[in-house]
C-alpha positions in Angstrom: -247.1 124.4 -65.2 -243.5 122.6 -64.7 -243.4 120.8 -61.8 -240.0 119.0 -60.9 -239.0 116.5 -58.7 -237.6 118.1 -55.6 -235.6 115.4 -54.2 -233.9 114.9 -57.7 -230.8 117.4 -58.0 -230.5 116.1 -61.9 -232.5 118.5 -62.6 -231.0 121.5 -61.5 -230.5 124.1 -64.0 -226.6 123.8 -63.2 -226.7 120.1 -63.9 -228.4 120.6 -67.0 -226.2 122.9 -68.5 -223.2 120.7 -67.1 -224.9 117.4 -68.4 -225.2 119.2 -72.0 -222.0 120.9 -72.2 -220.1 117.6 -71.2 -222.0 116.3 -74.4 -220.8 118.4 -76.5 -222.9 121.3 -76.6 -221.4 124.8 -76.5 -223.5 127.0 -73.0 -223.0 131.1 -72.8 -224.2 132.5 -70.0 -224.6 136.2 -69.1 -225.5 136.7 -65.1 -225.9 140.2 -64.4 -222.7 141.5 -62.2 -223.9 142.1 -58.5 -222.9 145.1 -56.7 -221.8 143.1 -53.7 -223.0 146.1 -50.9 -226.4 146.6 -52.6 -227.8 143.5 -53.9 -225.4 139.9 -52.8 -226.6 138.0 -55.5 -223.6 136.2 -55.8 -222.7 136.4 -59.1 -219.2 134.9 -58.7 -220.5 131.9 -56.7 -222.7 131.6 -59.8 -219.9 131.6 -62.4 -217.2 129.8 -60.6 -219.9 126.8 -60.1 -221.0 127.2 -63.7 -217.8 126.6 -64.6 -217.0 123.7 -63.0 -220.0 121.6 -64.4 -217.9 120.9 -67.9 -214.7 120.5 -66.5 -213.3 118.2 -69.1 -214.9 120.0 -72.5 -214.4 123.3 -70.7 -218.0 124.3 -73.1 -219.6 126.3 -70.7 -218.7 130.3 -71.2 -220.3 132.2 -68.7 -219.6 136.5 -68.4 -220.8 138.6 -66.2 -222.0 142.1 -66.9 -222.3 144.9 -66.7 -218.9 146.1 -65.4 -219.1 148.6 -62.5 -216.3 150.9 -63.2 -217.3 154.6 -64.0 -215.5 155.7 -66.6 -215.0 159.8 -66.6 -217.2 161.1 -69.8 -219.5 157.6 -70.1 -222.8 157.1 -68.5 -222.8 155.1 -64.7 -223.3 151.4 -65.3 -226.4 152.1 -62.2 -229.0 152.9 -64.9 -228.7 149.5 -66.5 -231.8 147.4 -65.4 
């Protein structure tokens, strides 16, 4: 079991990825895109903040999917689990 140190914000999963990418390592992310009225995960939040942890090698990529959009002719994006 991984226990870690709750008073210690280094680390966070954000800081990790921040600490790494600042050393040169390249991060992609995928965070699934919330539908804001259904499920408020916050998926923005979760990419803008991502993105700030590497601000000077700019290595951390992070997309959100799926896109939302129904598309006339194309399956609804609501059966993707």
């Amino acid at each position: 079991m991984l226990i870690r140190p709750f008073g210690d914000d280094s680390m966070r999963l954000d800081n990790l990825l921040g600490k790494r990418a600042e050393e040169g390592i390249h991060v992609y992310v995928m965070v699934f895109k919330d539908i804001v009225q259904v499920v408020g995960l916050n998926s923005w939040h979760t990419k803008v903040k991502l993105l700030t942890k590497s601000p000077n090698k700019k290595n951390i990529k992070v997309i959100r999917h799926p896109d939302h959009s129904v598309v006339p002719g194309t399956e609804s994006s609501f059966l993707y689990s």
